[in-house]
C-alpha positions as CSV (number, residue, x, y, z in Angstrom):
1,X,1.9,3.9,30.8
2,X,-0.6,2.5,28.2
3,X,-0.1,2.7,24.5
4,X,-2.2,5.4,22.7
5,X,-2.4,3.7,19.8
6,X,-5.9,2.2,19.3
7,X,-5.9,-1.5,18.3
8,X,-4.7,-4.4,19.9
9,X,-1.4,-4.7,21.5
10,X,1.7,-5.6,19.3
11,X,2.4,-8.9,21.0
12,X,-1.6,-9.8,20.2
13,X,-3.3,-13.3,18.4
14,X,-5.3,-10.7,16.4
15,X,-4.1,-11.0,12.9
16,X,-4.2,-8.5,10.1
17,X,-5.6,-10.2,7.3
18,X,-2.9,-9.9,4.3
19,X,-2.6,-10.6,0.6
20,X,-0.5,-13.2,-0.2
21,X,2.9,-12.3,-0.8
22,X,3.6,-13.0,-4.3
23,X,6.4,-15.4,-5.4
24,X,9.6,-15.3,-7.4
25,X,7.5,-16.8,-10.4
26,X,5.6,-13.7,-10.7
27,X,8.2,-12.2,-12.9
28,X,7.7,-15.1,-16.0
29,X,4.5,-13.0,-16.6
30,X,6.8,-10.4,-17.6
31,X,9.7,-13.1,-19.4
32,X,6.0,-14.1,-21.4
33,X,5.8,-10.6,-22.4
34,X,9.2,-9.7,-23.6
35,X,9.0,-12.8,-25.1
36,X,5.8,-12.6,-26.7
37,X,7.8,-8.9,-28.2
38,X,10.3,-11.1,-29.2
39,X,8.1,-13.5,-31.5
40,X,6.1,-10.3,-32.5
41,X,9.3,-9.2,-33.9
42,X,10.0,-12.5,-35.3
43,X,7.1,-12.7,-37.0
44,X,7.1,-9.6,-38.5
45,X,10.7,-10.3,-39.9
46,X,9.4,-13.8,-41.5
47,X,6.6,-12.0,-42.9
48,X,9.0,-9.2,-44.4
49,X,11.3,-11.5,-46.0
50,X,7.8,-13.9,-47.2
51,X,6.4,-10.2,-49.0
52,X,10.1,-9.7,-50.6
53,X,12.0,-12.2,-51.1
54,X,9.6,-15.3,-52.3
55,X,12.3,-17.6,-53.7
56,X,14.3,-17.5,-49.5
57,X,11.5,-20.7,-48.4
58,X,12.6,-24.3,-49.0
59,X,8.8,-24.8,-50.4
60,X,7.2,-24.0,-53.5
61,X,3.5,-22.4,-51.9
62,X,1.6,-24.7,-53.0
63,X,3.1,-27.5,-51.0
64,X,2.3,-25.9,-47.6
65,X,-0.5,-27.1,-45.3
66,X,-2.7,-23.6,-46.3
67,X,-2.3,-23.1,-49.9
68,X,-1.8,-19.6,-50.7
69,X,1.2,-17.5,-52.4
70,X,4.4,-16.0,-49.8
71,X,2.7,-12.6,-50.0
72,X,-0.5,-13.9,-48.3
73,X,1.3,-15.4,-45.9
74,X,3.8,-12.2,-45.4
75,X,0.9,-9.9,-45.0
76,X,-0.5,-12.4,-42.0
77,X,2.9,-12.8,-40.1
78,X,3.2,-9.2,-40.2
79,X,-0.4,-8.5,-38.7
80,X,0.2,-11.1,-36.1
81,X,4.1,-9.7,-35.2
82,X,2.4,-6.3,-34.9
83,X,-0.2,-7.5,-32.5
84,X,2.0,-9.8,-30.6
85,X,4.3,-6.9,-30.2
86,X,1.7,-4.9,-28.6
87,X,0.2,-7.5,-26.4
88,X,3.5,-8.9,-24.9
89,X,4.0,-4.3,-24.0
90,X,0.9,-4.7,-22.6
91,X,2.0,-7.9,-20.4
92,X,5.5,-6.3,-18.9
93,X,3.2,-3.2,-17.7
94,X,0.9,-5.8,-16.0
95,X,-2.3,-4.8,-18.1
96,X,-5.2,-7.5,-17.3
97,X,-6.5,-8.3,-21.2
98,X,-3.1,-8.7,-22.0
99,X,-2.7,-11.7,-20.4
100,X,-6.3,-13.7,-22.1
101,X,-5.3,-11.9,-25.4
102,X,-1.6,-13.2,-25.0
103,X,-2.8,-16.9,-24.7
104,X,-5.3,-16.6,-27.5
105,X,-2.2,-15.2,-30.1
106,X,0.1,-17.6,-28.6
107,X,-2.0,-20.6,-29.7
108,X,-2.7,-18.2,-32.9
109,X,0.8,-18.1,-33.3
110,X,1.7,-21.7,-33.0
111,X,-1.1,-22.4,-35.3
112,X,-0.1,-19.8,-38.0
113,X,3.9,-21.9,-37.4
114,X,2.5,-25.2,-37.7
115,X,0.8,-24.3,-41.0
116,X,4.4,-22.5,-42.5
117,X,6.8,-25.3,-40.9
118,X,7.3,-26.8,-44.6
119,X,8.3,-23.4,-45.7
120,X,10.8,-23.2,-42.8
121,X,11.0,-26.1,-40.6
122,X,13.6,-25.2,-38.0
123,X,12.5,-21.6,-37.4
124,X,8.5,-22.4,-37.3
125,X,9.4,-25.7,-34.5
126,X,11.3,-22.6,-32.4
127,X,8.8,-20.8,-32.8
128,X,6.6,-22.9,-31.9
129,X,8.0,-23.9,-28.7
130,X,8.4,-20.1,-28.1
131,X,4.9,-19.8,-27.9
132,X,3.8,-23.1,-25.7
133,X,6.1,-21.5,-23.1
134,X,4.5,-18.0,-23.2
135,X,1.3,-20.1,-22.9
136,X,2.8,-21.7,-19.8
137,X,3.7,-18.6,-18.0
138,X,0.7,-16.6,-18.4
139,X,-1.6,-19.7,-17.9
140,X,0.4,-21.2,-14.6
141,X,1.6,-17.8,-13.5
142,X,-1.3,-15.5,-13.7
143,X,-3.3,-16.0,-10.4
144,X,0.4,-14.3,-8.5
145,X,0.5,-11.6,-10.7
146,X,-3.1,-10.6,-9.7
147,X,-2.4,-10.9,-5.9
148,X,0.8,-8.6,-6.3
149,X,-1.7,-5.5,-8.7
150,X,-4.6,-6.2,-5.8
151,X,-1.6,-5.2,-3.4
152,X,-0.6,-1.9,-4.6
153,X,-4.1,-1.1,-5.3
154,X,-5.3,1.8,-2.7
């Protein structure tokens, strides 16, 4: 009896052509976003304690690379912890602008640390090296990611 399925036979050369299945590595997309809430949290905290408690830095202001007073400089961690925050959400649900905007506040971020690391030297190097490995997952990791969304798309 023949098989009334139309198509070729199971045991056929014909291949289905396929997706790649994605990689164990797709989930540092979403370590890069968790992290990048991490940092946005992190910066928001420095920039809390920069807009109240002036005198907590090891610096006087006008020793750091940009010269501007702790409330300038609380006012701008803030913003940037709010919209890390929001673009590292953005990376865990696997939204696509997340993941440009994500490397573009990374290297913001590691800029805006470099420029405070005489203020607080330990905390803006972390920092720092936070953000180069957010920029490493996103930037290595990104092409799987895409492969597994174009897969569950109908």
């Amino acid at each position: 009896m023949s098989d009334p399925r139309p198509g070729p036979p199971a045991n056929s050369a014909v291949h289905m052509a396929r997706a790649p299945e994605p990689s164990g590595w797709v989930g540092f997309i979403e370590f890069a976003g968790v992290l990048m809430v991490l940092l946005g949290l992190f910066h928001a905290l420095q920039g809390l304690v920069a807009l109240f408690k002036d005198d907590y830095f090891l610096v006087a202001p006008n020793r750091l690379l940009v010269q501007v007073d702790y409330t300038t400089w609380g006012w701008a961690h803030l913003v940037l912890g709010l919209l890390t925050c929001a673009v590292g959400g953005g990376l865990v649900v696997g939204r696509m602008w997340a993941r440009a905007a994500g490397v573009v506040l990374a290297i913001v971020s590691a800029l805006v640390n470099a420029a405070f690391l005489a203020a607080y030297p330990i905390w803006s190097a972390i920092m720092i090296a936070l953000d180069v490995l957010v920029i490493w997952a996103i930037t290595v990791h990104g092409r799987e990611v895409r492969a597994q969304d174009e897969r569950y798309l109908p």
